[in-house]
VOTORKE-535697 format. One record per residue (C-alpha): residue number from 1; chain; x, y, z. Coordinates in Angstrom, 1 decimal. Example, Ala and Ser with C-alpha at 12.3 -4.5 7.8 and 13.67 -1.06 7.14 Angstrom:
1,A,12.3,-4.5,7.8
2,A,13.7,-1.1,7.1
END
This chain:
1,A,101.1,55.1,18.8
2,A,102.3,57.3,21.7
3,A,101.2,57.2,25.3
4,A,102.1,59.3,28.1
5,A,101.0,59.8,31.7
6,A,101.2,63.3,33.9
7,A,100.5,64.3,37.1
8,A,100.3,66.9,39.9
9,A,99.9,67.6,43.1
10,A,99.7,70.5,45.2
11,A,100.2,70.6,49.1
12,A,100.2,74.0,49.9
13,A,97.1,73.7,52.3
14,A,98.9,71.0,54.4
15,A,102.3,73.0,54.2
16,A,100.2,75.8,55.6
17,A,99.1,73.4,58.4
18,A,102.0,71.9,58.8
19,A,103.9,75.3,59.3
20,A,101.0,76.8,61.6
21,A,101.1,74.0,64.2
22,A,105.2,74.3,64.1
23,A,105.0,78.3,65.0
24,A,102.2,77.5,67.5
25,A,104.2,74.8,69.2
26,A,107.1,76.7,68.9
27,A,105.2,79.9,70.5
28,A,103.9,77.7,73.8
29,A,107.6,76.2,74.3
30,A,108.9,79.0,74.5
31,A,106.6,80.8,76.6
32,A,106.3,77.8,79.1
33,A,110.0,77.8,79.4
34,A,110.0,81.4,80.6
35,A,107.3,80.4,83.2
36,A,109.4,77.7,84.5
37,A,113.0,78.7,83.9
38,A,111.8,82.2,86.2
39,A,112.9,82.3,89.3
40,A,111.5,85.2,92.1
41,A,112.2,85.6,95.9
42,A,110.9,88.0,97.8
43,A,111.5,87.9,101.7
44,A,109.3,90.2,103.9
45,A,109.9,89.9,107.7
46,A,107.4,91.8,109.8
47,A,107.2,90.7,113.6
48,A,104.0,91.6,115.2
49,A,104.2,88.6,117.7
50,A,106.3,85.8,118.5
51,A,104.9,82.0,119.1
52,A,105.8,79.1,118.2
53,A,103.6,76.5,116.3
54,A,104.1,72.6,116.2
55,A,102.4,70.4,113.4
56,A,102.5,66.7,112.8
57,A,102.2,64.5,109.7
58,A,102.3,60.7,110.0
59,A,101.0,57.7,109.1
60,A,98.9,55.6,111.5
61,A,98.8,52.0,111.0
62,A,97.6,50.9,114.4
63,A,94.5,49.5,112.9
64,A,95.7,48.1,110.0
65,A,97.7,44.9,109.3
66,A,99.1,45.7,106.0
67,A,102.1,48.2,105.3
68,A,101.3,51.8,104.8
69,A,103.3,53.7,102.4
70,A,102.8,57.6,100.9
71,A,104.8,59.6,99.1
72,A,104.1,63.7,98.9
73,A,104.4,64.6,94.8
74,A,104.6,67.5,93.1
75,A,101.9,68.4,90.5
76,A,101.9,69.2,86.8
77,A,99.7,70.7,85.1
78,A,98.8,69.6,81.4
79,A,97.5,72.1,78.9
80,A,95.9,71.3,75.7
81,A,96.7,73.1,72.7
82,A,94.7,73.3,69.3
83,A,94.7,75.9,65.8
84,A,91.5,76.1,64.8
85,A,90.6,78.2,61.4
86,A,87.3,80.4,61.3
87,A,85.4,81.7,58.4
88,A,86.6,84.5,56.7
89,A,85.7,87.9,58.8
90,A,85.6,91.8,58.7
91,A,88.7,92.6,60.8
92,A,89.4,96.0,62.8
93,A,92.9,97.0,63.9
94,A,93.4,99.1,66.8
95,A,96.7,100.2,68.2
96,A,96.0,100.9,72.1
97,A,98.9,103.8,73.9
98,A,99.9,102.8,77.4
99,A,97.4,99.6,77.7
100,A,98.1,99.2,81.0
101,A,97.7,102.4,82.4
102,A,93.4,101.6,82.4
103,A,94.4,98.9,84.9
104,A,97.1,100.1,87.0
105,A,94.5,103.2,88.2
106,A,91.8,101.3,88.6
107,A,94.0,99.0,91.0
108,A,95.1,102.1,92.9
109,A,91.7,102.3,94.3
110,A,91.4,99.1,96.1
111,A,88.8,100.2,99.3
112,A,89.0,102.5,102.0
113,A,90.5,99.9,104.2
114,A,93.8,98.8,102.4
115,A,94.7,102.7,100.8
116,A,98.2,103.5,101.5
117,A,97.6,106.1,104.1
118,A,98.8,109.4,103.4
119,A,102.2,110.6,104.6
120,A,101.8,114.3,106.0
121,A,105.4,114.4,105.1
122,A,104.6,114.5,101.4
123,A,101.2,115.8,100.7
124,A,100.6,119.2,98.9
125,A,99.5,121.7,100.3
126,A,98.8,123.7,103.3
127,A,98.5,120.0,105.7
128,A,102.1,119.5,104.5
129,A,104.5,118.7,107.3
130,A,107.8,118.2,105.6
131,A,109.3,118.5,109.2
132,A,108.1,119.2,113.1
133,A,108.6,123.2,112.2
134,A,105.8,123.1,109.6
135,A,103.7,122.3,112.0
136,A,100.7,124.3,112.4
137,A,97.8,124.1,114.4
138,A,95.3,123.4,111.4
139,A,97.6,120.8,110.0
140,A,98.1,119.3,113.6
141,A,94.7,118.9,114.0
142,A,93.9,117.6,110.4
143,A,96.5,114.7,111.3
144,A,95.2,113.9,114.5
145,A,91.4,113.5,113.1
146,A,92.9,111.6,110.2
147,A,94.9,109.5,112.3
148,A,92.6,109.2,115.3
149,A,95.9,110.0,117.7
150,A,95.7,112.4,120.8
151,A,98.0,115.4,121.1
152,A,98.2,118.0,123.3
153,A,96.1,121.0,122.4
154,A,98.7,124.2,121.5
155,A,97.8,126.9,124.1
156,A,96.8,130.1,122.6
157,A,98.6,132.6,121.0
158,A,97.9,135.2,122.9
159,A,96.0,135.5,126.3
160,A,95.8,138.6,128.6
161,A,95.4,138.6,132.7
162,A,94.7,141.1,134.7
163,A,94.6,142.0,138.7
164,A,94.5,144.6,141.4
165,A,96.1,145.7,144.2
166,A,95.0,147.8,147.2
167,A,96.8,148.8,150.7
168,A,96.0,151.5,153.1
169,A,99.0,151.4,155.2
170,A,101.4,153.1,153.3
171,A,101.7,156.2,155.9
172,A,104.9,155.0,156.7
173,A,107.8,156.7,159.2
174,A,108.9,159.9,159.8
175,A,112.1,160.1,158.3
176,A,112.4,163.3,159.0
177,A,110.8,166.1,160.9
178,A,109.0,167.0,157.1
179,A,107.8,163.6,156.0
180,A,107.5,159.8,156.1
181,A,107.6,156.8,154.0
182,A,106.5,153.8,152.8
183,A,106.3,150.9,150.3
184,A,104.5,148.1,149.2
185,A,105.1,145.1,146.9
186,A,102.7,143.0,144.3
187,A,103.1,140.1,141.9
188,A,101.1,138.4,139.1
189,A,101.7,135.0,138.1
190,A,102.3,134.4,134.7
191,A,100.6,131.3,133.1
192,A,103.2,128.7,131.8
193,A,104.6,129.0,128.1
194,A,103.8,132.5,127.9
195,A,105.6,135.8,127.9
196,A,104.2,138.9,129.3
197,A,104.7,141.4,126.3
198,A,102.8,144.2,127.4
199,A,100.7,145.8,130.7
200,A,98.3,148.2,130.8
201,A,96.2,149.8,133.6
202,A,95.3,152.4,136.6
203,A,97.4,153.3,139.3
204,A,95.7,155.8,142.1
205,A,96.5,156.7,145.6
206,A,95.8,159.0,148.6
207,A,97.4,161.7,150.4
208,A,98.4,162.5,154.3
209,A,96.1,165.8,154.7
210,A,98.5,167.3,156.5
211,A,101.6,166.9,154.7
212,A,100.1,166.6,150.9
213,A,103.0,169.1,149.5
214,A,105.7,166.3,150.1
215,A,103.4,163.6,148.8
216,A,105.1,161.6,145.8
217,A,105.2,158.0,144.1
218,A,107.0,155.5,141.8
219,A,105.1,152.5,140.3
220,A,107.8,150.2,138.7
221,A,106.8,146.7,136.7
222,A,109.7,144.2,136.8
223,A,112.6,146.3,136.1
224,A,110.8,148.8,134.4
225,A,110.0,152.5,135.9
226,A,106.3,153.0,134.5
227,A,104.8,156.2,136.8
228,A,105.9,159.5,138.8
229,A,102.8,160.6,140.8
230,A,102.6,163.7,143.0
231,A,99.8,165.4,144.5
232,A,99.0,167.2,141.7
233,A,98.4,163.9,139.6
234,A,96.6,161.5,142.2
235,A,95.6,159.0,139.0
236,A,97.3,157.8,136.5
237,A,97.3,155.6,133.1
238,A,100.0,152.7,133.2
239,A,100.7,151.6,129.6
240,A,104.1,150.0,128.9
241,A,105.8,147.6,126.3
242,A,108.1,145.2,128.0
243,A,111.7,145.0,125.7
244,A,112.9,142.1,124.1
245,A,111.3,138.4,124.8
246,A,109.3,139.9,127.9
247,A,109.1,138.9,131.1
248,A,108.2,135.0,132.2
249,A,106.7,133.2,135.3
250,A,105.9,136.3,137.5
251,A,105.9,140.0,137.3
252,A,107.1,141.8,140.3
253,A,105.2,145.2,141.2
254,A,106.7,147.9,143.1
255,A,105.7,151.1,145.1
256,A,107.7,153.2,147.3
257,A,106.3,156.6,148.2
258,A,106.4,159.4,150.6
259,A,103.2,161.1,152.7
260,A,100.9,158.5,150.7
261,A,97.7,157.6,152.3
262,A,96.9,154.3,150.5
263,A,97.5,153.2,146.8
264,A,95.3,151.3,144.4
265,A,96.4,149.8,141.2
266,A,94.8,148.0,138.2
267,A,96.3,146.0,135.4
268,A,95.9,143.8,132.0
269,A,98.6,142.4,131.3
270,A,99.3,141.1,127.4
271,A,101.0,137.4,127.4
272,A,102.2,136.2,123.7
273,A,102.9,131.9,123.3
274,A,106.6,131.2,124.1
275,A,108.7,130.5,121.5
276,A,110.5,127.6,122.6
277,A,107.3,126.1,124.6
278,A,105.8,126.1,120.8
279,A,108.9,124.8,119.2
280,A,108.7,122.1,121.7
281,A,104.9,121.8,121.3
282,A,105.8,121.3,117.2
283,A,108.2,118.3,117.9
284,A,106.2,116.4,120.1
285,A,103.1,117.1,117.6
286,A,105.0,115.4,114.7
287,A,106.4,112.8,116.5
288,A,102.7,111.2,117.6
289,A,101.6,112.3,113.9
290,A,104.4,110.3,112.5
291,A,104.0,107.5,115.1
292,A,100.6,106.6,113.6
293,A,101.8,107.2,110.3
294,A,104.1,104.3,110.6
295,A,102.0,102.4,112.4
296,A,99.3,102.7,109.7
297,A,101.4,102.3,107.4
298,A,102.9,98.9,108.4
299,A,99.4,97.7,109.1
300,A,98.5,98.7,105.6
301,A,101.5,96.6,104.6
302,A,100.8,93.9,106.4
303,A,97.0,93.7,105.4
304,A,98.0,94.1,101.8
305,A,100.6,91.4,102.0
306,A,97.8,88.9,103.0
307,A,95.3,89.7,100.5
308,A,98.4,90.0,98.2
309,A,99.3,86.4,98.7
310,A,95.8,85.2,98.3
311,A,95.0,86.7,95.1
312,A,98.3,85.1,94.3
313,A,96.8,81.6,95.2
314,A,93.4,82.8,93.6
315,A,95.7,83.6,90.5
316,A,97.5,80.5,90.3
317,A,94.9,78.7,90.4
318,A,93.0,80.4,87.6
319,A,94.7,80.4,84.4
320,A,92.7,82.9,82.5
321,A,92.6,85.2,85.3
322,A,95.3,87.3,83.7
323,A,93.9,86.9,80.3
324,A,90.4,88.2,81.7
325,A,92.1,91.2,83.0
326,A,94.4,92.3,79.5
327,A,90.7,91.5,77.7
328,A,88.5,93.6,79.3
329,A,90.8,96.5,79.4
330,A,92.1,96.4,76.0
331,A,88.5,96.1,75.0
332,A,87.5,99.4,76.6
333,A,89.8,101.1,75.4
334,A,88.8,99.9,72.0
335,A,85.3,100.4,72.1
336,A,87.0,103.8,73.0
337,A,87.5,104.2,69.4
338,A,84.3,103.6,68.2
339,A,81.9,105.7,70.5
340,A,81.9,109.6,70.8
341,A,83.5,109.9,74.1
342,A,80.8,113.0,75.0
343,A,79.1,112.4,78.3
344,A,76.0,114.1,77.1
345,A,75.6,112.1,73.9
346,A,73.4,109.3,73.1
347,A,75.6,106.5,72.5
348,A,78.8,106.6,74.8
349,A,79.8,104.5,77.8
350,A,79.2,105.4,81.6
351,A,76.0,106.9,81.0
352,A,73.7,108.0,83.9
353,A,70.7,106.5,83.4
354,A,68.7,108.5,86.5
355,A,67.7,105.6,88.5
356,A,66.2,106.7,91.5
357,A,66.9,105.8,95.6
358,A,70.5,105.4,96.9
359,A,69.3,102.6,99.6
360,A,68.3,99.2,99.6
361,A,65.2,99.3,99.7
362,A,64.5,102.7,97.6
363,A,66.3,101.9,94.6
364,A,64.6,101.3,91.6
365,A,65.6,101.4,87.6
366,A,64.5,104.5,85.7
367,A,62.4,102.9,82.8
368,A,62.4,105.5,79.3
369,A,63.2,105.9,76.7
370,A,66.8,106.6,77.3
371,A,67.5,103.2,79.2
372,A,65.7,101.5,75.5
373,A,68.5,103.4,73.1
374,A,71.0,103.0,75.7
375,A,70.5,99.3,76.1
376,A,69.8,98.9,72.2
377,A,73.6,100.4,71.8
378,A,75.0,98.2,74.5
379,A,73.8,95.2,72.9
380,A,75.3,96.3,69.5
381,A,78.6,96.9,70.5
382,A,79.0,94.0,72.2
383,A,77.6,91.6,70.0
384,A,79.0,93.1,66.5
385,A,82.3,92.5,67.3
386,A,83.6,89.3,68.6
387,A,85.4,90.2,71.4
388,A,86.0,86.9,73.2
389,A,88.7,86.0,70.5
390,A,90.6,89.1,69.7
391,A,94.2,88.9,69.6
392,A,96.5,91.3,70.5
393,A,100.5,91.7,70.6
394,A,102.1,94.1,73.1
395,A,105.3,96.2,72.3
396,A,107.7,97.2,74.6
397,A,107.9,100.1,76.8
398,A,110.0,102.3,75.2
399,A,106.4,103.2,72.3
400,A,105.1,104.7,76.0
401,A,105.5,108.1,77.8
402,A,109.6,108.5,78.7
403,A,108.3,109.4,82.3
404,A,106.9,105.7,82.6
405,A,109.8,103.6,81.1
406,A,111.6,103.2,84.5
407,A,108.4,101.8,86.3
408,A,107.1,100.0,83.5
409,A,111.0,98.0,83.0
410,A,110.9,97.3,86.4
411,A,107.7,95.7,86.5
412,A,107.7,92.4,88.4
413,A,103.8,92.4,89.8
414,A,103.7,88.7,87.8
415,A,104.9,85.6,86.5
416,A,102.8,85.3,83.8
417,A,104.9,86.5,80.6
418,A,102.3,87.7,78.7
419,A,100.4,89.7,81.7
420,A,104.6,91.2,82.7
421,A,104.2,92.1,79.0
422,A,100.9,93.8,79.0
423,A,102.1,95.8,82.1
424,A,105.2,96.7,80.6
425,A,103.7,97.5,77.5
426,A,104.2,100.8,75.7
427,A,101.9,100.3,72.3
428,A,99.5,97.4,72.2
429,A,98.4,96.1,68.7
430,A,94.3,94.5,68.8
431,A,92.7,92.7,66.5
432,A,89.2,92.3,66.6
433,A,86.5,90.6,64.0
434,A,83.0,91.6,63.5
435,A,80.5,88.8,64.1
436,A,79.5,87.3,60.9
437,A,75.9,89.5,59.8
438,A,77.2,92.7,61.5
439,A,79.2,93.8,58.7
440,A,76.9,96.3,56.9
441,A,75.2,97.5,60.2
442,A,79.2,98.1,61.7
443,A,80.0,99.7,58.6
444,A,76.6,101.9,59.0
445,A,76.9,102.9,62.5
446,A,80.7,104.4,62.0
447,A,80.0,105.9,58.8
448,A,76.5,107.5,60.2
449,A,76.4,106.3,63.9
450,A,72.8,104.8,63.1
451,A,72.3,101.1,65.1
452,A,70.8,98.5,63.5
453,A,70.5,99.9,59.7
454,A,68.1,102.8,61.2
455,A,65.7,99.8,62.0
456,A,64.4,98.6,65.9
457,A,66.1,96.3,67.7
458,A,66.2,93.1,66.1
459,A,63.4,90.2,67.0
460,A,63.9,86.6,67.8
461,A,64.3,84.6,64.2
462,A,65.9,88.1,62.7
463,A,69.6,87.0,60.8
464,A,70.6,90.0,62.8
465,A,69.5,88.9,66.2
466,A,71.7,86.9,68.7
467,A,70.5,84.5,71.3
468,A,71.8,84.3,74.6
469,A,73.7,81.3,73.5
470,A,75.2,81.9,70.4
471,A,76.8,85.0,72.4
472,A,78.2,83.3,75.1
473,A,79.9,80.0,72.6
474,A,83.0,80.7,71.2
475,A,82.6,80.9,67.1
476,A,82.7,78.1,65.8
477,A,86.0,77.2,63.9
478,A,87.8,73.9,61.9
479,A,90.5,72.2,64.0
480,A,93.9,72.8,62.3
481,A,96.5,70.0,62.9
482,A,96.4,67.6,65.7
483,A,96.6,69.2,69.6
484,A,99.1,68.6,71.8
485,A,100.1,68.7,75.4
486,A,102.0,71.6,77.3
487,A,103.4,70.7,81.1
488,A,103.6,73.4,83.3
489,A,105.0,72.6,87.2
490,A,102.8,73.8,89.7
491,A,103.3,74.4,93.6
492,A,100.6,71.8,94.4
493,A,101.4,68.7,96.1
494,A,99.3,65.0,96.4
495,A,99.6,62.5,98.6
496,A,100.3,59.3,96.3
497,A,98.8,56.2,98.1
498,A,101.2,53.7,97.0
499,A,104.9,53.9,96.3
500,A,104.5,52.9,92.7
501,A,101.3,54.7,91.0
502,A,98.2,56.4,92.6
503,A,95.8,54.0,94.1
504,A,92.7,56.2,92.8
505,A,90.0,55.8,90.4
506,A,89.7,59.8,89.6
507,A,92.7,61.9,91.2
508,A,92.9,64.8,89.6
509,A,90.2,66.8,87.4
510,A,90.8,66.1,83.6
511,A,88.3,67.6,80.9
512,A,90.2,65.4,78.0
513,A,88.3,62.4,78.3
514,A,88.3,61.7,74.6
515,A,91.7,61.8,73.3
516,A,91.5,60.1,70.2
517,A,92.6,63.1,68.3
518,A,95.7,63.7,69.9
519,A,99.1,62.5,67.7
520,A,99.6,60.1,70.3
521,A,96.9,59.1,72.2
522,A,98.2,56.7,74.8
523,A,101.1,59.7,76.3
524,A,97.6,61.6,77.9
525,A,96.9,60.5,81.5
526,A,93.7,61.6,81.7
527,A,91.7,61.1,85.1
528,A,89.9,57.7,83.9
529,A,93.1,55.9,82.5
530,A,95.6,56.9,85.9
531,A,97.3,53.4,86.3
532,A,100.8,52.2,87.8
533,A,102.8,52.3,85.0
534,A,101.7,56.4,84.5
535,A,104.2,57.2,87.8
536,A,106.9,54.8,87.4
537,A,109.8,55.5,89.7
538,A,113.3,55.1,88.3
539,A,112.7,52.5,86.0
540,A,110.7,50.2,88.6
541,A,107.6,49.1,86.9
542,A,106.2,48.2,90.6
543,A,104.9,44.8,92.1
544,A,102.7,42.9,89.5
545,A,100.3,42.4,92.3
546,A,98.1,45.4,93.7
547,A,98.2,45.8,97.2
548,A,95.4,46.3,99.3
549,A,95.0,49.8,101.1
550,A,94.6,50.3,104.5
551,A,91.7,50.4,106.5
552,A,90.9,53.6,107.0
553,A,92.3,55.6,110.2
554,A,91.8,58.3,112.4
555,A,93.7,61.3,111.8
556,A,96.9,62.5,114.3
557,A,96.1,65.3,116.2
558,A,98.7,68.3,116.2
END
């Protein structure tokens, strides 16, 4: 007789668990430690106004007859972590360029009232003022209007004026037994900034009867000779160029004669903008330009500093604020993939629908047949695929455009690792799983791009339809493994009532009120189970006695 006994065992499932929870563990430690270990500062100074503000913190006991003690502590915040397993699924890989880039332009566009203002220094094209000589009148008054800033109007470029003279007086002195003269003198004023380039104009005069064979004249402008007259040419034309730059402020007119009656002269005088008044006109342009420039500019800094610090706050107060953000923008860009990108075709994204009325009151939704397919494809591609649990990996930024490396390496928007690594991503890697039932009608729609197996819209009871629920739960999965806690410090503070422990029923929120299923159970303080010996101090277990708070006070005023 012969007996023998066997046996085998396999473990590879719990191996499998056992190896899944170690990576995941090891995955959160280390990307907690880069949260905590990371250290930014950033100092801005910008001084508007000067004051001075006093606060006061105290403790007033003046009612009560027992001692009052507080102590300001810094807050953790405890995450829990679980693996959970789902079904097996059709999966889709996409491999997104540049994920960022969806979100950095849509961030450039923030509102008329916190866009960078433009710097007329570095613009393109014709309203460029790389410098004061640049300027022009159009761009001047461009600036000005975009700015709202008053500056002085640039005169003209070119202006004329004009005048006449008369005198009757000009029979003058016998000089001789022969004849007698006479002369007579005339200016024009010359408007400031402007040269006088040109004159043109009539110059006519009368004769002594009885001596008209000596009668002669000489018109001179300035410096310049411009007529000989005798009696045989009692008019004549005046038209002379003044050399060089011209002649500024005032124009001297000159007439000497002999046996002249009277004189009369005409003129229109051409005046061209000075060159230095203009030059000067330029700088002072520029400067009142660039004055509101800057001080645009450094209220646009200052205004987005504030809202930059409280969507900060807003940030770190919401952990899946980031992951909301790399979600929806890696999921457009997938859905990308799977629609013809055509404006004009049936099934694409940003479709206009033709809805009616652009006020309040007017607006109304265009109902067709259009809206029914467009919604009917909506629904589709959002319920197919599950997007709320994709996962995605981001590689670094040298799988982008060379151009963008140095900005995206020097990306320091966040202290989130895994947003800092969507930013600086250059290739991101998405997996995404269609929803259990979809499988044929996904596979239909990109093979054909027919919805819904060339059916109508599912109805209520259909395995293809999906309630309003279903869509908004997470799939359901089996926990892997046992969960366990991740600290993360936090820039919160509470005011602990006691020395010892916090003399609260509920301090702080806690949504882990069963934690039965955690490895160890009794290292959770959750909200209901807060008691002295959670916040020992040094190894000082407290006084075995509670003691009774303080009746309650009025506050200090600053």
């Amino acid at each position: 007789m012969d007996a023998g006994l066997s046996f085998a065992s396999n473990t590879s499932q719990e191996d499998s668990v056992r190896q899944a929870q170690t990576v995941a563990q090891d995955i959160t430690e280390r990307a907690l430690e880069r949260v905590v270990s990371k250290v930014k500062e950033e100092r801005v100074v910008t001084m508007i106004e000067e004051f001075e503000e006093n606060n006061k913190h105290g403790f007033d006991n003046r009612r009560g007859d027992n001692h009052v003690v507080g102590v300001y502590r810094w807050i953790d915040k405890l995450y829990k972590n679980q693996i959970y397993r789902y079904d097996k699924r059709m999966i889709f890989e996409f491999m997104i360029p540049d994920p960022a880039k969806l979100h950095t332009l849509g961030m450039e566009v923030v509102g008329t009232d916190l866009t960078e203002p433009l710097d007329p220094r570095s613009v393109a094209g014709t309203m460029k003022m790389a410098t004061y000589s640049s300027v022009t009148e159009l761009s001047a008054a461009y600036w000005a209007g975009y700015y709202n800033v008053e500056i002085t109007p640039a005169l003209e470029d070119e202006i004329y004026i004009s005048d006449a003279f008369a005198d009757n007086g000009l029979g003058g002195n016998y000089m001789t037994t022969n004849y007698h003269v006479g002369g007579k003198n005339f200016s024009m004023e010359i408007p400031e900034g402007y040269n006088a380039v040109s004159v043109a104009g009539k110059f006519a005069f009368g004769f002594v009867p009885k001596d008209f064979e000596w009668t002669r004249g000489v018109v001179t402008i300035g410096d310049y000779e411009v007529a000989i007259l005798d009696v045989a040419t009692q008019t004549k034309i005046i038209n002379t160029t003044f050399p060089g730059a011209g002649i500024q402020k005032k124009i001297g007119i000159g007439f000497f004669g002999m046996d002249v009656g009277g004189i009369s002269i005409s003129l229109r005088v051409k005046c061209k903008r000075n060159a230095e008044y203009f030059r000067q006109w330029k700088q002072e342009t520029f400067k009142s330009i660039m004055d509101a420039y800057e001080e645009a500019l450094a209220e646009h800094k200052r205004r987005k500093a504030e809202q930059d610090s409280l969507a900060t706050e807003t940030k770190r107060t919401n952990p899946g604020f980031y992951r909301q953000i790399e979600n929806i923008i890696l999921k457009k860009n997938c859905i990308s993939y799977l629609i013809n990108r055509n404006n004009s075709a049936t099934y694409t994204y940003g479709k206009d629908l033709g809805n009616s009325g652009i006020l309040f009151g007017s607006y109304e939704v265009n109902l067709n047949s259009t809206l029914d397919k467009y919604a009917s494809f909506v629904k589709f591609i959002e319920q197919a695929f599950e997007w709320n649990i994709m996962s995605y990996n981001f590689y670094p930024f040298y799988w982008g455009p060379k151009n963008s490396w140095t900005s995206k390496y020097q990306t320091e928007e966040s202290n989130d690792p895994i947003f800092r690594a969507f930013l600086q991503s250059g290739m991101a890697r998405v997996i995404v799983t269609v929803r259990p039932g979809f499988e044929e009608a996904v596979q239909l729609y990109l093979t054909t791009g027919i919805l819904w197996n060339g059916g109508q819209v599912p109805l209520m009871g259909d395995s293809m339809y999906v309630d309003l629920m279903h869509e908004l739960a997470l799939p359901n999965g089996d926990k892997i493994g046992k969960p366990w806690i991740s600290r993360v410090p936090t820039a919160l503070t509470i005011l602990q009532g006691r020395s010892i422990g916090l003399e609260v029923t509920q301090a702080l929120p806690c949504n882990c009120d069963d934690t039965s299923d955690f490895e160890n159970p009794e290292d959770v303080p959750c909200s209901d189970k807060f008691t002295l010996e959670d916040f020992k101090i040094g190894g000082n277990d407290g006084p075995e006695e509670p003691v009774e708070p303080a009746a309650p006070v009025e506050p200090i005023q600053p």
